[in-house]
N, C-alpha and C positions, 0 to 999 in steps of 0.2 A: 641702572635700568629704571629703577622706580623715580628717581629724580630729571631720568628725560620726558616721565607721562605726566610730569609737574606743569615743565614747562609751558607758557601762554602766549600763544602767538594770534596774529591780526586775520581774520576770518577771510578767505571761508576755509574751515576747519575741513568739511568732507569734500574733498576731490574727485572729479573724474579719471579716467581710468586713461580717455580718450585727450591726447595733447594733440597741441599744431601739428608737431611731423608726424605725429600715428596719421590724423585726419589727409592731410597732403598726401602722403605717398599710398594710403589706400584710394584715395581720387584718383592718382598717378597711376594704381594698378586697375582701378575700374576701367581705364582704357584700352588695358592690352586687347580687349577681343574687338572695340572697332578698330588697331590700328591694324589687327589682323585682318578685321573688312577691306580694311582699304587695300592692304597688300593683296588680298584673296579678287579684288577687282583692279586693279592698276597696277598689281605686281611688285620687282623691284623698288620701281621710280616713286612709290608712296614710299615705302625706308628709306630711302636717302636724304627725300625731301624731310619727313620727321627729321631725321637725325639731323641734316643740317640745322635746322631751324631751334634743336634742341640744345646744340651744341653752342650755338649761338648765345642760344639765354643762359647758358651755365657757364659760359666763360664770361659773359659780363659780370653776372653775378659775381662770381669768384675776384674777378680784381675792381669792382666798383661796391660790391655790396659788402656790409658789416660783417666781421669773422666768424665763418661759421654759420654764416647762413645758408650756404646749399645746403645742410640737414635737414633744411624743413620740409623741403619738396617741393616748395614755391614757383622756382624758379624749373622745373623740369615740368611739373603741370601747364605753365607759359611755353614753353616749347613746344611740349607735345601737341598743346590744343593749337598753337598757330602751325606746325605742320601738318594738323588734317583741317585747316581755314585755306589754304594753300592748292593750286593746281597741281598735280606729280607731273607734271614738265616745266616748272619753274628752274630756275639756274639754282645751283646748290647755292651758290654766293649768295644771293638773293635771299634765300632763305637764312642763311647764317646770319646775314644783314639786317631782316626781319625781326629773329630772336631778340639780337643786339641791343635794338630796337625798341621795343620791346620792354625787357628788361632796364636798360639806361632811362628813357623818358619816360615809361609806363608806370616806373616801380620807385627805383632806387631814387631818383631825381627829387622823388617823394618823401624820400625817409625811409624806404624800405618796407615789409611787410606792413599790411593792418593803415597805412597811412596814405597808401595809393589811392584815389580819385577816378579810375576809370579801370577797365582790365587791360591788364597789359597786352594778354594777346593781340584783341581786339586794337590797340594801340598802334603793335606791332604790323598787324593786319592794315591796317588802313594807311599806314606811312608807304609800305607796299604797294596798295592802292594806288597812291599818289605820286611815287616814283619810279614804278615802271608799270603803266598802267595795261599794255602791249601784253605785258610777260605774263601778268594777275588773270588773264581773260582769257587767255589761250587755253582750252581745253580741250585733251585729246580722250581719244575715244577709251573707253574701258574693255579687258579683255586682253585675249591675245597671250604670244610669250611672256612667261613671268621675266625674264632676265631681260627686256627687250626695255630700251630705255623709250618713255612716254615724251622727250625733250631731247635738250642742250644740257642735262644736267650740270656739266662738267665744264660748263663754258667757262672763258677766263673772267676774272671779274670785273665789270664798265668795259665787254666789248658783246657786241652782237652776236647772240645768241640763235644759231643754226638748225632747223629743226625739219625732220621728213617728214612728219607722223603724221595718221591722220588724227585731225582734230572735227568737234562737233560742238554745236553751243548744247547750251544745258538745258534742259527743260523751263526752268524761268525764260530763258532767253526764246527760244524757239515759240512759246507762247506770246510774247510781249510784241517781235519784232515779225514772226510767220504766221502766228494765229495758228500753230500748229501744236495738236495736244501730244498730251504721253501718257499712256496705259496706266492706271494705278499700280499694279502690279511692280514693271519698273521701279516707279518711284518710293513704293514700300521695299523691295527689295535691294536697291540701290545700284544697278545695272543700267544706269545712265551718267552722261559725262557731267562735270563738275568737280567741286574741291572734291583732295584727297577724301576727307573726314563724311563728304555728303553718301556716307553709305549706308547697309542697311538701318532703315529707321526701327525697326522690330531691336535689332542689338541693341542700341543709343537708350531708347525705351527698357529693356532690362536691363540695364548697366544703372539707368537712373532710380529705376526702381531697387536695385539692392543698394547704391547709395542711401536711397530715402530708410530702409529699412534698417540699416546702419546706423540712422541718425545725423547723415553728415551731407541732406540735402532737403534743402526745405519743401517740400512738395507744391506748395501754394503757389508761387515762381513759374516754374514750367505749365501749371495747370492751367492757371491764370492766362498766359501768353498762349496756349494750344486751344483753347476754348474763345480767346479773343477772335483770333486768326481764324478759328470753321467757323463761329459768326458774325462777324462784319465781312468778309470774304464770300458767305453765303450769299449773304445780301446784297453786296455788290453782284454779286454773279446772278443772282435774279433779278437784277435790274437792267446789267447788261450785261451778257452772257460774252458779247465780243469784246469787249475790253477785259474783263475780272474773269482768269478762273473760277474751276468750282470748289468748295470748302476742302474739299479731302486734295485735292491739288495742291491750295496753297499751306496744308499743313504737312503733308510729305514730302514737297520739292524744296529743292535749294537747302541749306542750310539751317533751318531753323529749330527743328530737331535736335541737334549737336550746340547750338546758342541755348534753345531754353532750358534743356538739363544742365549742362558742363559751364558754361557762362552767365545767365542770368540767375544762377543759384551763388554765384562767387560769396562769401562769406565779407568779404572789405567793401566789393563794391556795389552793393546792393541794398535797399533798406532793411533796419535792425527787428523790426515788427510787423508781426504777422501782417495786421491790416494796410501797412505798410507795403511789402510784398504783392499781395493783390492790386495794390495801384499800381507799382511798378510793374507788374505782369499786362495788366490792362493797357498801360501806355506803350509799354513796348508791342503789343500783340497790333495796336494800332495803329503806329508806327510803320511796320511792316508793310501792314495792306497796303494805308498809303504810299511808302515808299516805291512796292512792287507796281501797284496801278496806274499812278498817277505820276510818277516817279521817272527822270531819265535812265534812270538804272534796274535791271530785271530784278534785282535781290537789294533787300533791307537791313537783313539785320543784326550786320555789323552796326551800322549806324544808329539801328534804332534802341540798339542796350547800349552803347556809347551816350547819346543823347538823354537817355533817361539814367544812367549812370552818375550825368550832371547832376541829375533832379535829387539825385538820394537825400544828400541834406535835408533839402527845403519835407522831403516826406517825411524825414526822420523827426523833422520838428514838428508837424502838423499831427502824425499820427501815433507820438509818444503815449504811453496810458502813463494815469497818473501815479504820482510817488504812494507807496502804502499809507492811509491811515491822512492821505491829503487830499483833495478836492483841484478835479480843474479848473481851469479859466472860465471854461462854459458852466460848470456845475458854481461855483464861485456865485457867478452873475446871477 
């Protein structure tokens, strides 16, 4: 006993309490109550769509990634967050496809955790995007029978996919292409069409905040990005009211709620310092705008943490502080 408290090993001697899988699978449980939003507004066809999508990314995992790596939780966080990026009348295939997706070219392709380059969701999400672009955009209206399929869920895989439902654009869309608005209300409560995940924004927001208060999400990130978005969106909107909504518009609708908590916090693909952080929030928050304004597309901001997802490096290297007890390049000079 006395000769194991001898022993000398290489630092750091005191430990967190808090490892990868504790942090991953409490990420993992901070979802359960949007994916109950979404089921509580879309019904069934949001669990299925998760599940496909989840199911996806754990089975790549398991025969592509390193032994023992679904323990971490990695790999189910990637599911989950691409089945509420996801419309609930998507083809289940599609989504399993997604995961896959996801997972293979997002993650593993990379080395596996910690060495991936963009978020896999988001990965997953945009390969999607780009192969059934038809399926990605169809969104059916929220409400109605819980048991009552929002699709084709079930359709067979690479055949055309059959749908009665009614469907409705989203509020991005309905603004961009009708010049027609949506009640705040709505879009705080999330009782308008869109992804599974674009639900209430009130939940997403205390999910992030008992993350942040846990310690396992950096706050600066989402703050950064929701503060970009109400002003540069303000501004546009006061300049011209008929192209650019107004600030609380473009920070409740569409998806970006669910991006700047649960993805622009990702611990791999994001920059490693604070001040670091605020640029990537900054650039992503502007991003957005532009993308939603100016943009052939109603919604940003897959792409636009994608795009600055690239930039991490180059921020990592500009906005490093210096080594203890050394002097920067600029303090140097």
């Amino acid at each position: 006993m006395i000769a194991n408290k001898l022993i000398v090993t290489a630092s750091p001697h005191v430990k967190s309490v808090d490892s990868t899988p504790r942090i991953m699978w409490t990420v993992a449980a901070s979802l359960v109550p949007v994916i109950a939003a979404s089921a509580f507004f879309f019904g069934i066809s949001a669990l299925l769509v998760i599940f496909a999508a989840t199911l996806g990314a754990l089975l790549t995992e398991r025969l592509l990634g390193r032994p023992l790596s679904l323990r971490d939780g990695s790999a189910m966080i990637t599911g989950l967050l691409l089945g509420l990026c996801l419309p609930p009348g998507i083809p289940m295939w599609m989504a399993f496809l997604g995961g896959a997706f996801g997972i293979g070219f997002g993650k593993v392709i990379w080395g596996g955790l910690g060495q991936n380059g963009f978020n896999p969701a988001l990965i997953g999400r945009a390969f999607l995007q780009t192969a059934f672009p038809v399926a990605i955009t169809t969104w059916p209206k929220p409400g109605g029978n819980f048991f009552a399929l929002k699709g084709d869920l079930f359709a067979f895989p690479f055949m055309h996919p059959v749908s009665d439902v009614v469907t409705s654009a989203t509020p991005l869309g309905l603004f961009k292409f009708e010049k027609l608005p949506t009640p705040l209300l709505d879009l705080v409560l999330g009782t308008t069409g869109g992804s599974v995940g674009e639900t209430s924004a009130i939940i997403i927001i205390l999910c992030g905040v008992f993350l942040a208060w846990k310690g396992y999400l950096n706050w600066r990130s989402p703050v950064s990005i929701v503060v970009t978005v109400f002003l540069l969106g303000g501004l546009l909107h006061l300049i011209n009211p008929a192209k650019a909504p107004d600030a609380l518009f473009m920070v409740f609708s569409g998806g970006l709620m669910l991006g700047a908590v649960y993805m622009a916090t990702d611990m791999v693909t994001v920059p490693t310092t604070n001040k670091g952080r605020w640029v990537f929030g900054i650039g992503t928050g502007v991003l957005v705008v532009v993308i939603r304004v100016y943009g052939g597309l109603p919604e940003g901001v897959m792409y636009a943490i994608l795009i600055m997802n690239a930039f991490t490096p180059l921020i990592n290297n500009f906005t490093q502080p210096a080594v203890f007890g050394t002097r920067t390049l600029k303090e140097a000079k």
